[in-house]
C-alpha positions in Angstrom: 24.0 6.5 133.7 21.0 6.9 136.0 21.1 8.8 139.3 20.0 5.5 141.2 22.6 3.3 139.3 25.3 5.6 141.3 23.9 4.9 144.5 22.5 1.4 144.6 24.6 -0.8 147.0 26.5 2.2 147.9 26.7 4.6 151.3 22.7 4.7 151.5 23.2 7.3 154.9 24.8 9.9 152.1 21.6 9.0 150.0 19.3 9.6 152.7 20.5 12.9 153.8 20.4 14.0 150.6 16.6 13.6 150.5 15.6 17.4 151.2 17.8 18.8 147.9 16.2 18.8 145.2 17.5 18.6 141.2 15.5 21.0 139.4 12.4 19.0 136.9 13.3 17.1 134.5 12.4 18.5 131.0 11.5 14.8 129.8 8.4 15.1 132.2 6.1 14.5 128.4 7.7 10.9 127.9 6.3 9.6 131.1 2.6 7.8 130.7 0.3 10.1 131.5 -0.9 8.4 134.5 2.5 10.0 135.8 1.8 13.5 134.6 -1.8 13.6 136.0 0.0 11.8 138.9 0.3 15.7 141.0 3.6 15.0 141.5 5.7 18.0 144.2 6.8 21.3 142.0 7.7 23.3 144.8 11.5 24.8 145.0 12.1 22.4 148.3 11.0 19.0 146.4 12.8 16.2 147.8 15.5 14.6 145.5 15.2 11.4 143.3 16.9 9.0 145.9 14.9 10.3 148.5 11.8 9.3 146.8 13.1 6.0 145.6 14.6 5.3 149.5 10.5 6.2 150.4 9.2 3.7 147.9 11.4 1.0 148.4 10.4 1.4 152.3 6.6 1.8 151.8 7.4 -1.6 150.0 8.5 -2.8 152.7 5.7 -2.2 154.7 3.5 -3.6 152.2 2.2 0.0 151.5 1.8 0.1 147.7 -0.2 2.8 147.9 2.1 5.2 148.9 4.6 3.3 147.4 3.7 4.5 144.3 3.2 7.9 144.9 6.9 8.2 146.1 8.0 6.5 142.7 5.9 8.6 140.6 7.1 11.3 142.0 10.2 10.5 141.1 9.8 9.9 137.5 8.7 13.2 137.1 12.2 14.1 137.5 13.6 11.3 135.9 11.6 9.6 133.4 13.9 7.0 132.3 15.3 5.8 135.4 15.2 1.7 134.8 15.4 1.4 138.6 12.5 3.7 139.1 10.2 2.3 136.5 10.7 -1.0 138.0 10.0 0.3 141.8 6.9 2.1 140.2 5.6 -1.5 138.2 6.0 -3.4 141.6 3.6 -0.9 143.1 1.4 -0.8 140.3 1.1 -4.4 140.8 1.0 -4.5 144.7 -2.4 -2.3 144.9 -3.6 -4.4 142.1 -3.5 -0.9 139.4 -3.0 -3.8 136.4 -3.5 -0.8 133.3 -0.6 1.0 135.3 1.3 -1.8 135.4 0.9 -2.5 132.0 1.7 1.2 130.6 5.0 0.7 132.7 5.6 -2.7 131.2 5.7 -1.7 127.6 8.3 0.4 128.3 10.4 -2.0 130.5 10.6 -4.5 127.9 12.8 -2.2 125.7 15.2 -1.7 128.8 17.9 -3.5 130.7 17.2 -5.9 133.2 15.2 -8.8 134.5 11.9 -8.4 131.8 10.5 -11.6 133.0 7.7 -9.9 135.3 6.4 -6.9 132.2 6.8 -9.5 130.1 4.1 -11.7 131.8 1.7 -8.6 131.7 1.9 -7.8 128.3 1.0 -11.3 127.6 -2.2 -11.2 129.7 -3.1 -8.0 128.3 -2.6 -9.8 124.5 -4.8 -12.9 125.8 -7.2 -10.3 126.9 -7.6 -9.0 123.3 -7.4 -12.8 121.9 -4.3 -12.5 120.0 -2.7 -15.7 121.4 0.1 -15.4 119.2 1.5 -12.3 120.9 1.2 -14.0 124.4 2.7 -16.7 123.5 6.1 -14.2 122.3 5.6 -12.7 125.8 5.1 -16.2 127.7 8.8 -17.3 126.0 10.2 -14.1 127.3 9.5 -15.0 131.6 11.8 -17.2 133.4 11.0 -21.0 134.7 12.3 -20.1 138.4 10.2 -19.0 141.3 6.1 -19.5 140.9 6.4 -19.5 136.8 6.8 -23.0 137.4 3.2 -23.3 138.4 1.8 -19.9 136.4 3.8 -20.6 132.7 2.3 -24.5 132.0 -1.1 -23.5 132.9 -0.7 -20.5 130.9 0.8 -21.6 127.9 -1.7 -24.4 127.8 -4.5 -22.1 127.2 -2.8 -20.0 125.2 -1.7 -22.5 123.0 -5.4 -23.8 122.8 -6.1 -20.4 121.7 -4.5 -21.3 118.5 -6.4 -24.3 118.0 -5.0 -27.1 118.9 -6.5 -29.1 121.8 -3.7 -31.9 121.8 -0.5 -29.5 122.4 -2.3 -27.7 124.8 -3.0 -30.6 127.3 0.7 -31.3 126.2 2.0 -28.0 127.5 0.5 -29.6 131.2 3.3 -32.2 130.9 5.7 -29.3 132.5 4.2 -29.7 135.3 5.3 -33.0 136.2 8.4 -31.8 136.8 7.5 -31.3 140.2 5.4 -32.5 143.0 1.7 -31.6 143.9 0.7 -30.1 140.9 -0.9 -33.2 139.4 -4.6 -32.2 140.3 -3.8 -28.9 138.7 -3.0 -30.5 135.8 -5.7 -33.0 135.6 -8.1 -30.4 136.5 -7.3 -28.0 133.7 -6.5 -30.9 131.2 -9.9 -32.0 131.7 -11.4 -28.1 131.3 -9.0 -27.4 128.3 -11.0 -30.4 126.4 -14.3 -29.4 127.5 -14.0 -25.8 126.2 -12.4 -27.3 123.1 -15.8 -29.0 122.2 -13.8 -32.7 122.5 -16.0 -34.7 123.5 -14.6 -38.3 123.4 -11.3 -36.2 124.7 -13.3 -34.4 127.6 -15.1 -37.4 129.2 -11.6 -39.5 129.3 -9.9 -36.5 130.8 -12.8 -35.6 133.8 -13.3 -39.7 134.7 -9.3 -39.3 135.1 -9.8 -36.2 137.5 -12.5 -37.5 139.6 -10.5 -40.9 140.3 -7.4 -38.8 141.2 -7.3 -36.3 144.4 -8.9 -33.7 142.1 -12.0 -35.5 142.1 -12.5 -33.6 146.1 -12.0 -30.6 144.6 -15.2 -27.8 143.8 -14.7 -26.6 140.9 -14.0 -29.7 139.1 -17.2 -31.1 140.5 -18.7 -27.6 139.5 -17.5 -28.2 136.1 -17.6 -31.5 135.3 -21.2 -31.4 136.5 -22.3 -28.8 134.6 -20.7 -30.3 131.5 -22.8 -33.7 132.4 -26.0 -31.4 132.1 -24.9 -29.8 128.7 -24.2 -33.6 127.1 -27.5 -34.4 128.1 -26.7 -36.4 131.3 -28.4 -34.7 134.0 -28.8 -37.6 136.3 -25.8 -38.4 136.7 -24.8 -35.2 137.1 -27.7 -35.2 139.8 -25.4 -38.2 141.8 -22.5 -36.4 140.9 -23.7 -33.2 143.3 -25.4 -35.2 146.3 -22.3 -37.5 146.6 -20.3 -34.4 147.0 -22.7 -32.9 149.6 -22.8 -35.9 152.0 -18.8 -34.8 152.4 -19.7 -31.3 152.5 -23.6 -30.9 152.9 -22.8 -26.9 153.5 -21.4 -26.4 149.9 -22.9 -22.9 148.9 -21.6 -23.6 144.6 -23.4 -27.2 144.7 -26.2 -26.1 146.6 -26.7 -23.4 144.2 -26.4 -25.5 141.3 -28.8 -28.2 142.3 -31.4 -25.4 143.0 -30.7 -24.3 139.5 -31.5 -27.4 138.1 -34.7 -27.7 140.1 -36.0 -24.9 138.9 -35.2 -25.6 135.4 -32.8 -22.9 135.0 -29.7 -23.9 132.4 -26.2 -24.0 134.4 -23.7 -21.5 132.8 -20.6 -23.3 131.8 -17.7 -22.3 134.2 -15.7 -21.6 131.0 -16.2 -20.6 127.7 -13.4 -19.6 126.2 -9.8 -19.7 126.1 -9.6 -16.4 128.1 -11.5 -17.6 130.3 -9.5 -20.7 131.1 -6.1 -18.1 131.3 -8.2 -16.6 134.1 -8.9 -19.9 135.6 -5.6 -20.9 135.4 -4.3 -17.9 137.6 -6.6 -18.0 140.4 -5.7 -21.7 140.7 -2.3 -20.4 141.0 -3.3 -18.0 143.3 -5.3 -20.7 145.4 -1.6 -22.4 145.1 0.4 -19.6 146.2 -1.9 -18.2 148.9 -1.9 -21.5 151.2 2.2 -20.9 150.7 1.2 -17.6 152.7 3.1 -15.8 149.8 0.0 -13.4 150.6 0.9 -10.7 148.3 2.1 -12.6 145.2 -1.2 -14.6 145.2 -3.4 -11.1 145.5 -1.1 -9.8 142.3 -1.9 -13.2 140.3 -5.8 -12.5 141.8 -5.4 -9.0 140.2 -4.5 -10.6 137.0 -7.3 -13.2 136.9 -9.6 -10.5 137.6 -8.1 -8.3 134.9 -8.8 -11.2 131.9 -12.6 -12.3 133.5 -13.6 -9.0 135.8 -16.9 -11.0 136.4 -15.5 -13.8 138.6 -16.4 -13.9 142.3 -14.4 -16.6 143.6 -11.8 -14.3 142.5 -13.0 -11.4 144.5 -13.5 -13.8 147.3 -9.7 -15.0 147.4 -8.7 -11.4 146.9 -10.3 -10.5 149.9 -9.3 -13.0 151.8 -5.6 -11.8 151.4 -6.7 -8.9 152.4 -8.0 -9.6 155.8 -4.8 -11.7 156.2 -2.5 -8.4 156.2 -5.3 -6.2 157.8 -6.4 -4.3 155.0 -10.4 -4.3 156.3 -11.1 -1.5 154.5 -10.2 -3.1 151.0 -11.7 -6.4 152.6 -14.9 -4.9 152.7 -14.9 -3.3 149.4 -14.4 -6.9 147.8 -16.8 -8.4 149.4 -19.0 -5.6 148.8 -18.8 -6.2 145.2 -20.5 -9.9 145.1 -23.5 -10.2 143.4 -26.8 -11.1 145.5 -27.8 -13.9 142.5 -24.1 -15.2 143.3 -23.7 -18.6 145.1 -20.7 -16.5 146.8 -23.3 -13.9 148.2 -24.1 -15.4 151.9 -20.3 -15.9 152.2 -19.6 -12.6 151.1 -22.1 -10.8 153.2 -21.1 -12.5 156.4 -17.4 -11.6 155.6 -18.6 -8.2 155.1 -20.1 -8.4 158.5 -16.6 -9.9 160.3 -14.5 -7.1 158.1 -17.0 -4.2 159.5 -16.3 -5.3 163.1 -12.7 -5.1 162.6 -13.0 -1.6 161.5 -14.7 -0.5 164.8 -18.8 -0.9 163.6 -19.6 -3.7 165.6 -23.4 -2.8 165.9 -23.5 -2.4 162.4 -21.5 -5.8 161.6 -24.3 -7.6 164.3 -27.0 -6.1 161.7 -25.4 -7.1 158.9 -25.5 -11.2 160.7 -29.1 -11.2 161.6 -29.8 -10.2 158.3 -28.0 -13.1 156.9 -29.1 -15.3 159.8 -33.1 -14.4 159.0 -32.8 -14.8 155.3 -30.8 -18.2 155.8 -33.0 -20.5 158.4 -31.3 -23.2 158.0 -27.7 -22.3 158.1 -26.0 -21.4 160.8 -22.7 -20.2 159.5 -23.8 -16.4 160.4 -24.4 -17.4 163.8 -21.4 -18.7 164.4 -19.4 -15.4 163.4 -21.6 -13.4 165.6 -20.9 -15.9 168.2 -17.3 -15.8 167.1 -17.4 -11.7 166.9 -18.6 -11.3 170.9 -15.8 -13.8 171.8 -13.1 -11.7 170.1 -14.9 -8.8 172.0 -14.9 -10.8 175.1 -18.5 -10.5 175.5 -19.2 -14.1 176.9 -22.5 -14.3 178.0 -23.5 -13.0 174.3 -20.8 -15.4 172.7 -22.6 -18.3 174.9 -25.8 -17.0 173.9 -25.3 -16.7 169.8 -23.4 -19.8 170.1 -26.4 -21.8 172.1 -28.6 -20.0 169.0 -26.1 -22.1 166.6 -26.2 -25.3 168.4 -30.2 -25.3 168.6 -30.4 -24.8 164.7 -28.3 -28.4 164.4 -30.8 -31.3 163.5 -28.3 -33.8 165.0 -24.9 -33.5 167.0 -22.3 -34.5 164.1 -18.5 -35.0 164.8 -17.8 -32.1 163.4 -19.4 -29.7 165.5 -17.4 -30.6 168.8 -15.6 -26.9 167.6 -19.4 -25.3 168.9 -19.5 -26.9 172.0 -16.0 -26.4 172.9 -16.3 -22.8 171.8 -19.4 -22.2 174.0 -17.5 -24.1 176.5 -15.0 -21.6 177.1 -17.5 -18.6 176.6 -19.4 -20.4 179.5 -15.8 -20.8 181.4 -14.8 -17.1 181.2 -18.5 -16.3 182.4 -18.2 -17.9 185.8 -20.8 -20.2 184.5 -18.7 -23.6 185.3 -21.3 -26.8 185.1 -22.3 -25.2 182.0 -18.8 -25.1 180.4 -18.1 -28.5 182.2 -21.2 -29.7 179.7 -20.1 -28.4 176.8 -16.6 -29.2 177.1 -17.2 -33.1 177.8 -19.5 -32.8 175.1 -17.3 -31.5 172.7 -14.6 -33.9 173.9 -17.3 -36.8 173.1 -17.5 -35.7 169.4 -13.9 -35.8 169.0 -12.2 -37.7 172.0 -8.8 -37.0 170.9 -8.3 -33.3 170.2 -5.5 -31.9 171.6 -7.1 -28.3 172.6 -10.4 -29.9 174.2 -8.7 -31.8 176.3 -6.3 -29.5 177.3 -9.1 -26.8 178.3 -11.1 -29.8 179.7 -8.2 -30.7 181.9 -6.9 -27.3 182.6 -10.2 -26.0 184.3 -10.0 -29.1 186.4 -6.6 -28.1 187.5 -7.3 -24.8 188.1 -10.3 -26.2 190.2 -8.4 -28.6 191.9 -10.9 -31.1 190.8 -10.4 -34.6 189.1 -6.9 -33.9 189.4 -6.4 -38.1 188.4 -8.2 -37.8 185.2 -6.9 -34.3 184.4 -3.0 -36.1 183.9 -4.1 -38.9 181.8 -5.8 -36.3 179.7 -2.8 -34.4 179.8 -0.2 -36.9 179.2 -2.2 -37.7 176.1 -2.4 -34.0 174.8 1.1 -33.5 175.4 2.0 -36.5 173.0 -0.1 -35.3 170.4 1.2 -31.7 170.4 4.8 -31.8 171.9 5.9 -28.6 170.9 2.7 -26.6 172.0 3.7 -24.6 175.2 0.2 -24.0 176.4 -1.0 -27.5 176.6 2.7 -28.3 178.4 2.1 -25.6 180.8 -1.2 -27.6 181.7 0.8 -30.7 182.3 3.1 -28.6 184.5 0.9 -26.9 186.6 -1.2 -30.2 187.2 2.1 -31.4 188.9 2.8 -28.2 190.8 -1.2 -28.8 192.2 -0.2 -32.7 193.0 2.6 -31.1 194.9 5.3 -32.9 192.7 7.6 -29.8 192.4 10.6 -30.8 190.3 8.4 -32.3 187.6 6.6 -28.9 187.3 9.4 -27.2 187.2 10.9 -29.0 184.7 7.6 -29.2 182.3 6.8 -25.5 182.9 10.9 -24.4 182.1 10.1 -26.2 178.6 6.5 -24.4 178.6 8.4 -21.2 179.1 10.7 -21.9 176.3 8.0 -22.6 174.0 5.7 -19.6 174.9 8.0 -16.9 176.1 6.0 -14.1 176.1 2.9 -15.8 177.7 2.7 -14.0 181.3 0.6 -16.8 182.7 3.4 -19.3 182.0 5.9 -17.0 183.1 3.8 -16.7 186.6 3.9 -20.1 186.8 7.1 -21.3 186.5 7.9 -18.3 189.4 5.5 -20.1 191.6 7.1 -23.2 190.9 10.5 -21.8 191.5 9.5 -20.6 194.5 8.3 -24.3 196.2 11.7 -25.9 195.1 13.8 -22.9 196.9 14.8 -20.8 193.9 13.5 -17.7 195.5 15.5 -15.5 193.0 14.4 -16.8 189.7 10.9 -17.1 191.1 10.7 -12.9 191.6 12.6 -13.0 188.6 9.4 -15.0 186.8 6.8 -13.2 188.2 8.6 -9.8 187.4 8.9 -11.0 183.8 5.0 -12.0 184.2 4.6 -8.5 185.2 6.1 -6.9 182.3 4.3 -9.2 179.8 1.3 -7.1 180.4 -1.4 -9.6 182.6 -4.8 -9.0 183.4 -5.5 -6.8 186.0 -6.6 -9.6 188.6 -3.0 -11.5 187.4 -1.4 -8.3 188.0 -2.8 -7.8 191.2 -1.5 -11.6 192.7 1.7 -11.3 190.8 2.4 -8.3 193.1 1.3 -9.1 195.9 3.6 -12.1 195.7 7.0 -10.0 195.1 6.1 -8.9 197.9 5.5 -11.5 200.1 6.2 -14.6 198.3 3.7 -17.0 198.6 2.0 -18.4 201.6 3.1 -22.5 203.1 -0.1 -24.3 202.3 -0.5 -24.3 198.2 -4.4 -24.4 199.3 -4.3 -20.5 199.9 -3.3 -19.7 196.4 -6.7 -20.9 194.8 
């Protein structure tokens, strides 16, 4: 029996104390891959014990440090090379930095051990789709479970694995898994569709893409990507042609359709999305990744992005995605890299490069990161997406009169004011509010607010200023009322509707909208300070100081922190007036 299987679920404290004795090396150090023994693993007479370094690992997992992760269970090997518990900890970190040929050396030896196999099992079979032998995957496919994400991942798998072998009509079949469940049917019409295209079915292929477009698929990217680019290949370019522009008057920005229709212009042939069944295993996991990522199951979908990667390595969209979950756990640094990695001649490129801008700026270059924008914003005239993130980039900086100023640089580029772009003026709004520079934010704000009359966070901000101004105080409430109905549970927007009663001198109802404010946002110092001063109007002297205190240790800005002490001092004055 293993040195972990003693311990596991037992006194960890014992365990951990332990950490500092160390076994002498194991003399099975040669069967370990030899990513282990090149691994420098600790010699020295002091080197920490086997549950030490699997206590580390299982924490570094924790943290969502795979990195270090698998050092600690590498290290560990190297004493104990067949540890099942330890190869397992040392797969999940191979998989969590994305290190799929570690991950796969691991694998093959998990799969003739104890234990859950479904997860090796699913590597070997990429790694067998990889080198075309479809027959193998399939054994490996049989082998993972039908619980947790494979319920997505197998069908779409198996589907293209089994049109690996040849046969177009069970593969579409293996889709019908899917049903099963709800919300996958545009998956499965999607790939349905692709799985008879790369087949060469013709009659089969345009049956199965008419189905797609008339479903919810049919708003979808890629399948207009695809489906369009198969249109062109059969020889009907035109209505490919209508196929494209429909889809930009939804979504005139569209960097893939943009791309293709300049392709087409120019008389350059459009590269079929896929061309093999490989390629379609690697489509089918980034579509699970897509799946999994808005689930904000961040990590599993960048391990399924590592895989799709792994089978097509040439596959931006994949690169994007991947980076995207990177930013969303704050791993810049890796952000970067990815995005650093997209091709110039790739429709992905002006994306990637403005990403690459926002990810330098969060590392601590924002000069460089500005550079990197104008760049983008000269060799793009027309767009104004780079703008916007340099715009975006002062804000978070809380540089307003440059946020107002990139943002104003934005708005001129617009041929026409669309409803869509209410989020400019209300964000140059605010930048214009938190300069001091009030009729212009008053502008921008009703402007925005005229583009989309009923969104909750214009009107609040609209309203809110007026408050705070003690101006249109009437209006203010109905708007107000009405945000407050839309988004009940938001505590900001309530606090609003509060403090507009505490100005109309209506105490009680302040006090009673503010306490659910409060509840809602606790650790929001301005909220806090204002349920004290409401406190304080209806008597409650206590809870007031008790309020502001609170305010106080919620860490306000210096001007807040100045009032708020002032009044736990002296309360606050008769005339409501004064406190402006």
């Amino acid at each position: 029996m293993s040195v972990l299987k003693t311990v596991i679920g037992g006194f960890f404290v014992t365990a951990a104390l332990s950490a500092c004795a160390g076994p002498s090396q194991s003399s099975e150090q040669d069967t370990l891959p030899k990513v282990f023994q090149d691994a420098g693993g600790t010699t020295d007479a002091f080197q920490p014990s086997i549950t030490g370094q699997y206590l580390a690992g299982r924490h570094a997992m924790r943290e969502q440090n795979a990195d270090a992760a698998s050092k600690f269970f590498s290290d560990a090997l190297l004493q104990d090379s067949d540890d099942i518990i330890l190869l397992t900890g040392a797969f999940q970190a191979a998989l969590g930095k994305g290190d799929i040929e570690t991950a796969l050396q691991l694998a093959k030896t998990l799969v003739k051990e104890e234990g859950d196999n479904s997860a090796p099992h699913l590597v070997l079979a990429l790694d067998a789709v990889r080198q075309n032998n479809f027959a193998v995957a399939e054994e490996h496919l049989k082998q993972t479970s039908n619980t947790g994400f494979n319920v997505l991942v197998k069908p779409l798998l198996r589907s293209w694995v089994t049109l690996g072998s040849g046969d177009v009509n069970a593969a579409v079949a293996e889709l019908d898994a899917l049903d099963k469940f709800d919300g996958f049917d545009t998956l499965k019409q999607y790939h349905a569709a692709m799985l008879a295209d790369v087949s060469g079915q013709q009659d089969l292929a345009d049956k199965l893409y008419a189905e797609a477009m008339q479903s919810p698929a049919g708003q979808a990217v890629r399948l207009v990507q695809a489906y369009g680019i198969y249109l062109v290949r059969t020889g009907r370019e035109q209505e490919a042609r209508k196929l494209f522009d429909d889809y930009l008057l939804r979504y005139p920005l569209s960097p893939t359709i943009n791309l293709l229709i300049e392709d087409l212009d120019a008389g350059r042939p459009l590269k079929p999305m896929l061309s093999s069944p490989v390629d379609g295993a690697a489509e089918a996991l980034y579509s699970a990744a897509s799946v999994i990522g808005r689930e904000r199951a961040v990590g599993i979908a960048a391990t399924y992005t590592y895989f799709t990667l792994m089978l097509k390595p040439d596959f931006p969209v994949a690169r994007i995605l991947l980076a995207e979950a990177a930013e969303d756990r704050d791993r810049w640094s890796e952000a970067l890299d990815l995005y650093s990695q997209i091709d110039e001649n790739s429709a992905y490129y002006k994306n990637a490069r403005t990403r690459q801008a926002w990810s330098t700026y969060k590392l601590g270059d924002q000069n460089e990161a500005s550079r990197i924008l104008e760049e983008v914003i000269e060799a793009y005239p027309n767009d104004i997406e780079a703008l916007v993130v340099l715009a975006d980039m002062n804000r978070d900086a809380k540089n307003w009169n440059e946020a107002a100023l990139q943002y104003g640089r934005a708005v001129s580029r617009l041929p026409a004011f669309e409803n869509r772009h209410w989020s400019l003026f209300y964000a140059r709004g605010i930048a214009y509010e938190q300069s001091k520079q009030w009729p212009l934010a008053e502008t921008d704000l009703l402007k925005a607010l005229e583009l989309r009359p009923d969104h909750p966070q214009v009107l609040n901000y609209l309203a809110y200023s007026w408050v705070d101004r003690d101006e249109n105080l009437d209006q203010a409430k109905d708007m107000l009322i009405k945000a407050v109905s839309l988004r009940p549970r938001d505590g900001y927007i309530i606090d609003s509707l509060g403090w507009l009663y505490y100005r109309l001198g209506d105490f009680e109802d302040a006090v009673a909208q503010l306490e659910k404010a409060v509840s809602l946002q606790a650790a929001d110092p301005t909220i806090n300070d204002h349920l004290g001063d409401a406190y304080w109007r209806v008597g409650r002297s206590d809870e007031a100081r008790y309020q502001w205190q609170r305010a106080l240790w919620l860490e306000p800005t210096e001007e807040q922190a100045s009032e708020i002490e002032q009044k736990l001092k002296k309360g606050l004055p008769n005339k409501i007036k004064a406190e402006n």
